[in-house]
PyMOL Python script that loads the backbone (N, CA, C, O; Angstrom):
from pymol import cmd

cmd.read_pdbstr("""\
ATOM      1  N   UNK A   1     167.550  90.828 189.925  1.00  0.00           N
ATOM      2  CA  UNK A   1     168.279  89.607 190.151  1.00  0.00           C
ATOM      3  C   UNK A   1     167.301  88.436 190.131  1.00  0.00           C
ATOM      4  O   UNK A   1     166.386  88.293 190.942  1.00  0.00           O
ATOM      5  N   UNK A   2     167.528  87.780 189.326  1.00  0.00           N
ATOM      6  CA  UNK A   2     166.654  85.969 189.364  1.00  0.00           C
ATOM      7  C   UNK A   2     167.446  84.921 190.665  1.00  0.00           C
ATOM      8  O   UNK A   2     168.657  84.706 190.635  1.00  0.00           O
ATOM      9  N   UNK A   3     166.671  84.437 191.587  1.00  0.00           N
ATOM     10  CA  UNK A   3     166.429  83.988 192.385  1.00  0.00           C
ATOM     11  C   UNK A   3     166.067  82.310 192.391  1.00  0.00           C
ATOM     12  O   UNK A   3     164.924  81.921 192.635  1.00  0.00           O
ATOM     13  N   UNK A   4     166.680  81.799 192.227  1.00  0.00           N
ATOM     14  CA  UNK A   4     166.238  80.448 192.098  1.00  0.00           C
ATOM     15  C   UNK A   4     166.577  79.433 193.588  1.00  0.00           C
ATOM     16  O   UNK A   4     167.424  78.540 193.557  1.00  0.00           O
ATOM     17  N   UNK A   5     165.885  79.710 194.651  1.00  0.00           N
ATOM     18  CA  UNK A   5     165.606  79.228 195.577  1.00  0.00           C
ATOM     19  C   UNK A   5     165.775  77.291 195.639  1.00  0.00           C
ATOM     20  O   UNK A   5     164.932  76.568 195.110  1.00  0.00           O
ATOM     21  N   UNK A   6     166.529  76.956 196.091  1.00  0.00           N
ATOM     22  CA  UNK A   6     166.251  75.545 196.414  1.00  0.00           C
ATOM     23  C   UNK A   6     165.667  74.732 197.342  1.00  0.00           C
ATOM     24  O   UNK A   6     165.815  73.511 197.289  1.00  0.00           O
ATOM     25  N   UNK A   7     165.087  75.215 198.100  1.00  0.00           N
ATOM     26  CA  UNK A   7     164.310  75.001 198.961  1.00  0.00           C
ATOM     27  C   UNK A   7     163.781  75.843 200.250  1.00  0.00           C
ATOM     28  O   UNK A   7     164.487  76.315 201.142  1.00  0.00           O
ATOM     29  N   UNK A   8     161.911  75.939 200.091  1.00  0.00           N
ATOM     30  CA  UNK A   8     161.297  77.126 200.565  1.00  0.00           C
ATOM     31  C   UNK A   8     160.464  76.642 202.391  1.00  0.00           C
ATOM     32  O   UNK A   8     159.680  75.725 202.637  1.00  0.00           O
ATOM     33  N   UNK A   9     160.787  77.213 202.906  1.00  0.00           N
ATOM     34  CA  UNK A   9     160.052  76.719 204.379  1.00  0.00           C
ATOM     35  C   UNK A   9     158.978  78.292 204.704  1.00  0.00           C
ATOM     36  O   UNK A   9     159.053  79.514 204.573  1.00  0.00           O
ATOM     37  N   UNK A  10     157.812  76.998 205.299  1.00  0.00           N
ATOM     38  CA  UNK A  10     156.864  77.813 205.443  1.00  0.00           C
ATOM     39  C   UNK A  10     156.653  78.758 207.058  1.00  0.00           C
ATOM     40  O   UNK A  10     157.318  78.288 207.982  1.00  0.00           O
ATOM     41  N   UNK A  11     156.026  79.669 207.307  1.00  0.00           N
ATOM     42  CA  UNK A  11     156.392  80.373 208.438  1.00  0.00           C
ATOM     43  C   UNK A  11     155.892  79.433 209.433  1.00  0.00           C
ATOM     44  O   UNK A  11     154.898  78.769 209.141  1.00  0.00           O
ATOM     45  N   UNK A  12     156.507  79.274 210.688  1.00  0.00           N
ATOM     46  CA  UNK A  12     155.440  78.885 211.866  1.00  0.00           C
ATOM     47  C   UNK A  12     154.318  78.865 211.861  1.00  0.00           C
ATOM     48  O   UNK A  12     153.462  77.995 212.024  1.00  0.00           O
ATOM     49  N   UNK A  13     154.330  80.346 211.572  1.00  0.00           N
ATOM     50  CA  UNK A  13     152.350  81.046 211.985  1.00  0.00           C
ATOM     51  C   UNK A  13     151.507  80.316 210.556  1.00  0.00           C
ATOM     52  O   UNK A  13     150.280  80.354 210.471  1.00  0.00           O
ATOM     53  N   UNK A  14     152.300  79.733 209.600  1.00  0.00           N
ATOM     54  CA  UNK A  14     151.136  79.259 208.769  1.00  0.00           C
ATOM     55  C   UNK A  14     150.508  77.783 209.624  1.00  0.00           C
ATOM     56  O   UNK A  14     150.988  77.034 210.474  1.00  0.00           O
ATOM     57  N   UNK A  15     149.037  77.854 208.799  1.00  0.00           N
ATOM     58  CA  UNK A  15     148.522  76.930 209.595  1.00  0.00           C
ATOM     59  C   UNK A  15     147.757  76.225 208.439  1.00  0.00           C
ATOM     60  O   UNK A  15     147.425  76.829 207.419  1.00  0.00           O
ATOM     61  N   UNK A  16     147.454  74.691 208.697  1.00  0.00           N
ATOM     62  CA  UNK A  16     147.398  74.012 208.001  1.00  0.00           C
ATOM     63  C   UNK A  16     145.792  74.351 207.363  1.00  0.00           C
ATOM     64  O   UNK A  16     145.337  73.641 206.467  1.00  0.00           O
ATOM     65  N   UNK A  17     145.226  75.190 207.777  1.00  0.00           N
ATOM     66  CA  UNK A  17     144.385  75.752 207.094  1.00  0.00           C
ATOM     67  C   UNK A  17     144.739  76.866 205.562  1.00  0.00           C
ATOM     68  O   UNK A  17     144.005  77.201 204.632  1.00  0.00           O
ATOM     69  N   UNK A  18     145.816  77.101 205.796  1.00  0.00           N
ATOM     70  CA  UNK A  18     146.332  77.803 204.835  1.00  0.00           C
ATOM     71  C   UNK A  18     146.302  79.709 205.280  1.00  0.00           C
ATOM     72  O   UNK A  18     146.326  80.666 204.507  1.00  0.00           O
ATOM     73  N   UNK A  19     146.268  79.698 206.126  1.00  0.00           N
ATOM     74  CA  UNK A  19     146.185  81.405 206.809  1.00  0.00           C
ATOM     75  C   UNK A  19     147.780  81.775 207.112  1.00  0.00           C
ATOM     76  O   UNK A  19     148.598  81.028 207.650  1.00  0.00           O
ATOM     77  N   UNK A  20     147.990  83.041 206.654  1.00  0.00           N
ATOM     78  CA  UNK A  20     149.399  83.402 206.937  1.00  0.00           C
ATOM     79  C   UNK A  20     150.380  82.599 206.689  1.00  0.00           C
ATOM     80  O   UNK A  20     151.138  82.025 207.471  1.00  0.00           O
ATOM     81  N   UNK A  21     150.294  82.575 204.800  1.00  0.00           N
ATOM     82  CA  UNK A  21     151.131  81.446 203.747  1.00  0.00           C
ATOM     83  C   UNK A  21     152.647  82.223 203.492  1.00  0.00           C
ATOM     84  O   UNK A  21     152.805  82.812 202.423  1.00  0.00           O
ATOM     85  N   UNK A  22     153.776  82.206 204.525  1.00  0.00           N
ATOM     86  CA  UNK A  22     154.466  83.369 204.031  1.00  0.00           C
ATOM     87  C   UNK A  22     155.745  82.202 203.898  1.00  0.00           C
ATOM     88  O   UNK A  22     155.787  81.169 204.567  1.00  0.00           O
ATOM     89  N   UNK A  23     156.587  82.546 203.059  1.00  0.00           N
ATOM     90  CA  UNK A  23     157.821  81.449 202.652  1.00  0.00           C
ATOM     91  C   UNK A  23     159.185  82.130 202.778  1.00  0.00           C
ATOM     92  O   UNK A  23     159.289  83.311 202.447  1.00  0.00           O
ATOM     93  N   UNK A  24     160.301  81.402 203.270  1.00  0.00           N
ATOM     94  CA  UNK A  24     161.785  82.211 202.848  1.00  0.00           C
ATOM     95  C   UNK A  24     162.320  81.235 202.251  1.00  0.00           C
ATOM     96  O   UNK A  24     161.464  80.587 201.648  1.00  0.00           O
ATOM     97  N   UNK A  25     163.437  80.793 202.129  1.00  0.00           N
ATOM     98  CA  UNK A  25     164.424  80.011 201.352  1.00  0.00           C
ATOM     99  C   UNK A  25     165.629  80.501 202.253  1.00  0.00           C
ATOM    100  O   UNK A  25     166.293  81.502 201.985  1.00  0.00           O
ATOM    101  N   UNK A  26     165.843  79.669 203.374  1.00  0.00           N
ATOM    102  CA  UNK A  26     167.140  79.935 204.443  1.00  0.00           C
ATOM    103  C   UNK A  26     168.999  79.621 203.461  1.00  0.00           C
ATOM    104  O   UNK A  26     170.062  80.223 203.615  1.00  0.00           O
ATOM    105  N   UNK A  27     168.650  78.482 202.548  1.00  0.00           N
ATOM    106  CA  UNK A  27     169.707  78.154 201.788  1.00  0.00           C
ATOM    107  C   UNK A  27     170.153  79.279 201.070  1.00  0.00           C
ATOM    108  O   UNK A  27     171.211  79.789 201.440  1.00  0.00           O
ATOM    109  N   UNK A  28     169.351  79.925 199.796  1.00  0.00           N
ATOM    110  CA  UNK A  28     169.828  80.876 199.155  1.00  0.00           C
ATOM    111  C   UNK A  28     170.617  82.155 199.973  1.00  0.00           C
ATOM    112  O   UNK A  28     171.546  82.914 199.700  1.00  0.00           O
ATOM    113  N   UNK A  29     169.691  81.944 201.150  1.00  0.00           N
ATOM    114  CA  UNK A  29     169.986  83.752 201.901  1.00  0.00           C
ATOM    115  C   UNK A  29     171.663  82.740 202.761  1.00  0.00           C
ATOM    116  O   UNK A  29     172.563  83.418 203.258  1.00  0.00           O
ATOM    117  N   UNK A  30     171.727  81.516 202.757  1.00  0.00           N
ATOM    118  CA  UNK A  30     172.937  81.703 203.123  1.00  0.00           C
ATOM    119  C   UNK A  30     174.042  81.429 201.643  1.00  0.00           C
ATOM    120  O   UNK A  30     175.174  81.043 201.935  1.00  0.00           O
ATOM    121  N   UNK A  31     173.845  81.549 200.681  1.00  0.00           N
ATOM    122  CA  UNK A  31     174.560  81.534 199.907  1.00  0.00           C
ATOM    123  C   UNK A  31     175.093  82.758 199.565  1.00  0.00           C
ATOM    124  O   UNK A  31     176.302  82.959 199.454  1.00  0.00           O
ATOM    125  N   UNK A  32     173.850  83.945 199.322  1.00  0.00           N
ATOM    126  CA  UNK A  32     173.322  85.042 198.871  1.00  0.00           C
ATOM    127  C   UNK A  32     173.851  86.087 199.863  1.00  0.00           C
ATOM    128  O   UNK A  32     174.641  87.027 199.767  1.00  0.00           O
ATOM    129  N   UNK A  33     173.238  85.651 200.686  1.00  0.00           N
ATOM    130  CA  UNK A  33     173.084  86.769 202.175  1.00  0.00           C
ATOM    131  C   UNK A  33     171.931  87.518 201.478  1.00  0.00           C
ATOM    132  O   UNK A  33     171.964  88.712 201.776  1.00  0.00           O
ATOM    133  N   UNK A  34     171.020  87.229 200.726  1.00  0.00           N
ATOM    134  CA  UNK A  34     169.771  87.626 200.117  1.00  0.00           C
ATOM    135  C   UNK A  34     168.765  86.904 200.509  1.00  0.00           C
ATOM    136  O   UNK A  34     168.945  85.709 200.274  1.00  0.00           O
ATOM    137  N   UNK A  35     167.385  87.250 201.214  1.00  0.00           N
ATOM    138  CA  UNK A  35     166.441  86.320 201.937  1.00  0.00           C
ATOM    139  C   UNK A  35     165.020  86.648 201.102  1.00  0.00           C
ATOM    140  O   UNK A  35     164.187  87.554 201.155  1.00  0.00           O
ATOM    141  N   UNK A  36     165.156  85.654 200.451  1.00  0.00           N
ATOM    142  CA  UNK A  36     163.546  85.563 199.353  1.00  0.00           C
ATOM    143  C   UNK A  36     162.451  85.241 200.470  1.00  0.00           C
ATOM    144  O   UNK A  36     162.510  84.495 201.448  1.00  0.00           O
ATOM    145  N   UNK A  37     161.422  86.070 199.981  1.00  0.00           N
ATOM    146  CA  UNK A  37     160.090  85.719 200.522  1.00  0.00           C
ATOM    147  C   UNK A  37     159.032  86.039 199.643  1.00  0.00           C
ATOM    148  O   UNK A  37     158.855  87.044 198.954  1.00  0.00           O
ATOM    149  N   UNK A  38     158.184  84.751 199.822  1.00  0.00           N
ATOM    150  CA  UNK A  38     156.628  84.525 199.168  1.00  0.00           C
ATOM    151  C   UNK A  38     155.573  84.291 199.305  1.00  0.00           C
ATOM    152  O   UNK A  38     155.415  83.468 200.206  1.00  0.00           O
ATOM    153  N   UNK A  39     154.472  84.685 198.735  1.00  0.00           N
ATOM    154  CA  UNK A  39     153.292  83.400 199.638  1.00  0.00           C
ATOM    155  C   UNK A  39     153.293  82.572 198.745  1.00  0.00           C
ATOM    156  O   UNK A  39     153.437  82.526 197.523  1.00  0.00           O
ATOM    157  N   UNK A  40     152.980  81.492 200.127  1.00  0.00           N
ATOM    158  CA  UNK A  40     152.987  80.046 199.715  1.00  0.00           C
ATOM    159  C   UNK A  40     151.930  79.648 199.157  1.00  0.00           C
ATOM    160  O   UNK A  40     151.734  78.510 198.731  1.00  0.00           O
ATOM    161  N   UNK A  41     150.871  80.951 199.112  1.00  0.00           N
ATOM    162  CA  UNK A  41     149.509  80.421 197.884  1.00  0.00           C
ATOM    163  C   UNK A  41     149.804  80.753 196.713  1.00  0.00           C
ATOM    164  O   UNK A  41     149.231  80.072 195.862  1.00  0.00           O
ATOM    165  N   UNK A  42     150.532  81.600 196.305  1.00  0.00           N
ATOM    166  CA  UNK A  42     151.111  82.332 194.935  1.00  0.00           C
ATOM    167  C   UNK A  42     152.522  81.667 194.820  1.00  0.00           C
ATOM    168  O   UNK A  42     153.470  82.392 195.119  1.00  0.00           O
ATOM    169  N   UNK A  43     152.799  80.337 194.412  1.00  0.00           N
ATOM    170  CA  UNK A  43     154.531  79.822 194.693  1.00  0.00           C
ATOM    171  C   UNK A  43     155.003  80.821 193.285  1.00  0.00           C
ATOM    172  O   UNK A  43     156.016  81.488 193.492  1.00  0.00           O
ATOM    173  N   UNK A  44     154.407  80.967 191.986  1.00  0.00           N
ATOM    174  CA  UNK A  44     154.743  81.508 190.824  1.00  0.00           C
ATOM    175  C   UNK A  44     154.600  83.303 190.715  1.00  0.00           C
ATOM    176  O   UNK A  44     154.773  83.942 189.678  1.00  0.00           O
ATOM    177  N   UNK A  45     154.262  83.854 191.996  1.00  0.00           N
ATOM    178  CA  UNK A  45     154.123  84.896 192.269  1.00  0.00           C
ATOM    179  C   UNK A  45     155.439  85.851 192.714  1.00  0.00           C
ATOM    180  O   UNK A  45     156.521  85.298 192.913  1.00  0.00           O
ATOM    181  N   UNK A  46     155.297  87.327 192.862  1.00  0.00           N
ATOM    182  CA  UNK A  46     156.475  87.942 192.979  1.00  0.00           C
ATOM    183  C   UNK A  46     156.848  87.483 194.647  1.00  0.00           C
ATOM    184  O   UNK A  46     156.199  87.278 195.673  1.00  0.00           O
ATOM    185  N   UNK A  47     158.462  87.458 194.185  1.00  0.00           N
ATOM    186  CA  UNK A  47     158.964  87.192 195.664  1.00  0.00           C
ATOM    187  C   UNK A  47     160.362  88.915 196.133  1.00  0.00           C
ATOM    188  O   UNK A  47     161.175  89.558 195.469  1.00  0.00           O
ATOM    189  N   UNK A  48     159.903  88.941 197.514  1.00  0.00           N
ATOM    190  CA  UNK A  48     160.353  89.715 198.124  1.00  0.00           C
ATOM    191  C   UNK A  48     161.525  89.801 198.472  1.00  0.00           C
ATOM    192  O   UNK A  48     161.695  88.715 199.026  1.00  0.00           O
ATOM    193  N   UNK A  49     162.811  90.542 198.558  1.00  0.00           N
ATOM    194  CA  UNK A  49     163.912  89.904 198.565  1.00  0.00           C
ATOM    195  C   UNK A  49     164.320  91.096 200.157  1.00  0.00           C
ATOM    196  O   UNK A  49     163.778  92.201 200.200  1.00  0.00           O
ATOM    197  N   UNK A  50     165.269  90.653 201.279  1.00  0.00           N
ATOM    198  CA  UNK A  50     165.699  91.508 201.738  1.00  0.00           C
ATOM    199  C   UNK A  50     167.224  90.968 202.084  1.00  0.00           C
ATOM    200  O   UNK A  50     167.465  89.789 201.829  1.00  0.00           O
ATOM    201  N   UNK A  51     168.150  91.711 202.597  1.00  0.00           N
ATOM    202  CA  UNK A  51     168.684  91.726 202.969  1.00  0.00           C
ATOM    203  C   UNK A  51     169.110  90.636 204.291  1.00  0.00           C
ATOM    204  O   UNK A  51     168.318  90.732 205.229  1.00  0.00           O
ATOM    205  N   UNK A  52     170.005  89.831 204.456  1.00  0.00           N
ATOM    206  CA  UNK A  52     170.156  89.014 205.708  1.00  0.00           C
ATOM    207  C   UNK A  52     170.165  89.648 207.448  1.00  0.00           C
ATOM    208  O   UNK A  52     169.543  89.242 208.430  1.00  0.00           O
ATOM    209  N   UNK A  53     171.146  90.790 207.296  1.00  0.00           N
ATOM    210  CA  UNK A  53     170.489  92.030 208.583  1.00  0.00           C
ATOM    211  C   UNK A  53     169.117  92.292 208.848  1.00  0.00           C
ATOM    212  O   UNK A  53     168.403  92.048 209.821  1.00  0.00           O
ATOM    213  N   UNK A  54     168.892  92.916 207.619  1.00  0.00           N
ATOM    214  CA  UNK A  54     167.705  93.537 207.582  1.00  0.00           C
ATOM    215  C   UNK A  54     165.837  92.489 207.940  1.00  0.00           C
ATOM    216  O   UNK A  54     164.765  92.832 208.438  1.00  0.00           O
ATOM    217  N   UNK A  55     166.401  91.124 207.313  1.00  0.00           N
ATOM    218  CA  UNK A  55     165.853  90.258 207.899  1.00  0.00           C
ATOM    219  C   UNK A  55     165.446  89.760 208.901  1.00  0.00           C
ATOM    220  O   UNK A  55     164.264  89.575 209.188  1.00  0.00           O
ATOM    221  N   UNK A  56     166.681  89.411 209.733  1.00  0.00           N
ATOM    222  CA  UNK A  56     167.047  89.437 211.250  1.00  0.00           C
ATOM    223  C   UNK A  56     166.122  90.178 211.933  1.00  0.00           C
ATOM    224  O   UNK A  56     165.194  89.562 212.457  1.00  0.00           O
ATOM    225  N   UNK A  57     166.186  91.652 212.068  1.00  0.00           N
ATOM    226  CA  UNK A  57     165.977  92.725 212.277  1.00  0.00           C
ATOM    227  C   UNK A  57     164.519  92.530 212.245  1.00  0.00           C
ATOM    228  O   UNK A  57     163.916  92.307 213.295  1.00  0.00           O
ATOM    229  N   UNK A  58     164.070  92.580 211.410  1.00  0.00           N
ATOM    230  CA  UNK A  58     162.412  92.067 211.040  1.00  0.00           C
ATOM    231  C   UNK A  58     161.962  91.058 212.009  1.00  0.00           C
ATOM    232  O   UNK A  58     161.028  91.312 212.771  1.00  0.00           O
ATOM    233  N   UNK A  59     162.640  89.806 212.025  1.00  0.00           N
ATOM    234  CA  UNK A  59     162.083  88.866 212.666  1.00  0.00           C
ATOM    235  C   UNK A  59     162.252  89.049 213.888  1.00  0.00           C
ATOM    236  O   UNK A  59     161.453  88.367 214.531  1.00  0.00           O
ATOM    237  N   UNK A  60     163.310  90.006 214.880  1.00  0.00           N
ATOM    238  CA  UNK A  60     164.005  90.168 215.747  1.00  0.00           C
ATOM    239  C   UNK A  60     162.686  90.955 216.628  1.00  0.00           C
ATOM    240  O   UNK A  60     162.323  90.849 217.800  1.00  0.00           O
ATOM    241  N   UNK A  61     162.157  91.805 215.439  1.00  0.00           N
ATOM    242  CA  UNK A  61     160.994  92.899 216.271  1.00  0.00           C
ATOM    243  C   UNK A  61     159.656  92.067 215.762  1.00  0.00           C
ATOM    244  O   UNK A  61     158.669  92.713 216.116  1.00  0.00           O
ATOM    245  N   UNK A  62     159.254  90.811 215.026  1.00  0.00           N
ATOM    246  CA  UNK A  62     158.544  90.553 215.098  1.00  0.00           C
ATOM    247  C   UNK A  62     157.888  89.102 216.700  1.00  0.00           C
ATOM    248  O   UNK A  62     156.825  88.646 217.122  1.00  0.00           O
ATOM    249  N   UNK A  63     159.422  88.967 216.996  1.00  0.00           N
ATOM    250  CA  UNK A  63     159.203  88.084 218.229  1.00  0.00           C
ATOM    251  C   UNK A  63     159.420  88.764 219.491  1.00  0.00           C
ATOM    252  O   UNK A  63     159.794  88.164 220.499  1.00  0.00           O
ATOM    253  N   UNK A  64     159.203  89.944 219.450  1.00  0.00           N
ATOM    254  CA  UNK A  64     159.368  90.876 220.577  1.00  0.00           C
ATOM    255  C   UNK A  64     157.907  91.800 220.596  1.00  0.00           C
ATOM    256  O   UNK A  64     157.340  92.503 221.431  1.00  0.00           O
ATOM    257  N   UNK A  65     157.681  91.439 219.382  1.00  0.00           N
ATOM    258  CA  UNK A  65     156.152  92.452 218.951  1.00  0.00           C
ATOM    259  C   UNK A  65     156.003  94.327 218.843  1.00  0.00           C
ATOM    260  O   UNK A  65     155.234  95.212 219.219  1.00  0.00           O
ATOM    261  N   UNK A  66     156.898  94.220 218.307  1.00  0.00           N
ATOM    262  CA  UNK A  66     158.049  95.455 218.120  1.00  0.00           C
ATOM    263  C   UNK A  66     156.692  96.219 217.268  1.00  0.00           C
ATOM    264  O   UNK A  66     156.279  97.336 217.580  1.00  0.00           O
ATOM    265  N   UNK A  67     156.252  95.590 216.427  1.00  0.00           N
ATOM    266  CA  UNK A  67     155.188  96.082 215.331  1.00  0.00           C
ATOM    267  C   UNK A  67     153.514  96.168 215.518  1.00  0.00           C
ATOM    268  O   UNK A  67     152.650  96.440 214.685  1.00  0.00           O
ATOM    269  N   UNK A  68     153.408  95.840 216.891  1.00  0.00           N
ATOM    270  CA  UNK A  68     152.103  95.948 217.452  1.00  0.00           C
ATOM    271  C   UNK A  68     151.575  97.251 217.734  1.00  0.00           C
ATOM    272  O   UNK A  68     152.215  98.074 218.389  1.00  0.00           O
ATOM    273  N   UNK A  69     150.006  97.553 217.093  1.00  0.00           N
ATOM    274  CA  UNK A  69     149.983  98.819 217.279  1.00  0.00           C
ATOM    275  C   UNK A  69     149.953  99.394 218.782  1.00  0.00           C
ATOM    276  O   UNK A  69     149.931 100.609 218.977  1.00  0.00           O
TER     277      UNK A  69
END
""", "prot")
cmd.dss("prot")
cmd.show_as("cartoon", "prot")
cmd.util.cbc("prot")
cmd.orient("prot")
Protein backbone atom coordinates (compact mmCIF):
# COMPACT_ATOMS: atom_id res chain seq x y z
CA UNK A 1 0.00 0.00 0.00
CA UNK A 2 1.47 3.68 -0.91
CA UNK A 3 1.11 5.93 1.90
CA UNK A 4 1.09 9.43 1.29
CA UNK A 5 1.13 11.00 4.69
CA UNK A 6 0.11 14.68 5.06
CA UNK A 7 1.62 15.60 7.78
CA UNK A 8 4.50 13.89 9.99
CA UNK A 9 5.15 14.73 13.88
CA UNK A 10 8.21 14.00 15.48
CA UNK A 11 8.42 11.76 18.75
CA UNK A 12 8.75 13.62 22.12
CA UNK A 13 11.94 11.74 22.88
CA UNK A 14 13.48 13.33 19.70
CA UNK A 15 15.78 15.93 20.65
CA UNK A 16 16.92 18.78 18.94
CA UNK A 17 20.14 17.23 18.64
CA UNK A 18 18.69 14.83 16.35
CA UNK A 19 18.80 11.44 18.67
CA UNK A 20 15.75 9.20 18.55
CA UNK A 21 14.37 10.72 14.97
CA UNK A 22 11.17 8.56 14.98
CA UNK A 23 7.93 10.07 12.96
CA UNK A 24 4.04 9.00 12.68
CA UNK A 25 1.50 10.83 10.62
CA UNK A 26 -1.63 10.95 13.28
CA UNK A 27 -3.90 12.28 10.13
CA UNK A 28 -3.45 9.33 7.79
CA UNK A 29 -3.81 6.71 10.76
CA UNK A 30 -7.04 8.60 11.35
CA UNK A 31 -8.18 8.35 7.94
CA UNK A 32 -6.57 4.88 7.44
CA UNK A 33 -6.69 3.48 10.90
CA UNK A 34 -3.07 2.72 9.42
CA UNK A 35 -0.14 4.45 11.54
CA UNK A 36 3.05 5.22 9.32
CA UNK A 37 6.30 5.45 10.97
CA UNK A 38 9.83 6.81 10.00
CA UNK A 39 12.97 8.24 10.81
CA UNK A 40 13.03 11.60 10.60
CA UNK A 41 16.76 11.36 9.31
CA UNK A 42 15.74 9.07 6.38
CA UNK A 43 12.22 11.25 5.41
CA UNK A 44 12.70 9.22 1.74
CA UNK A 45 13.33 6.04 3.59
CA UNK A 46 11.12 2.88 4.26
CA UNK A 47 8.22 3.66 6.49
CA UNK A 48 6.66 1.25 8.97
CA UNK A 49 3.10 0.81 8.93
CA UNK A 50 0.99 -0.65 11.96
CA UNK A 51 -2.12 -1.01 12.78
CA UNK A 52 -4.17 1.80 15.01
CA UNK A 53 -4.70 -0.96 18.10
CA UNK A 54 -1.71 -2.32 17.65
CA UNK A 55 -0.15 1.12 17.89
CA UNK A 56 -1.88 2.13 20.94
CA UNK A 57 -0.74 -0.95 22.43
CA UNK A 58 2.91 -0.11 21.64
CA UNK A 59 2.77 3.23 22.97
CA UNK A 60 0.52 2.05 25.87
CA UNK A 61 3.60 -0.36 27.08
CA UNK A 62 6.03 2.07 26.03
CA UNK A 63 4.75 4.74 28.78
CA UNK A 64 4.44 2.16 31.34
CA UNK A 65 7.96 0.72 30.34
CA UNK A 66 6.42 -2.49 29.56
CA UNK A 67 9.69 -3.12 27.27
CA UNK A 68 12.42 -2.55 29.78
CA UNK A 69 14.73 -5.24 30.18
Amino acid sequence: MKIAPTRWVKSSYTSAEGGNCVEWSPSTAEVTGIVPVRDSKDPEGPVLTFSSPSFAEFIAGVKTDAFSG
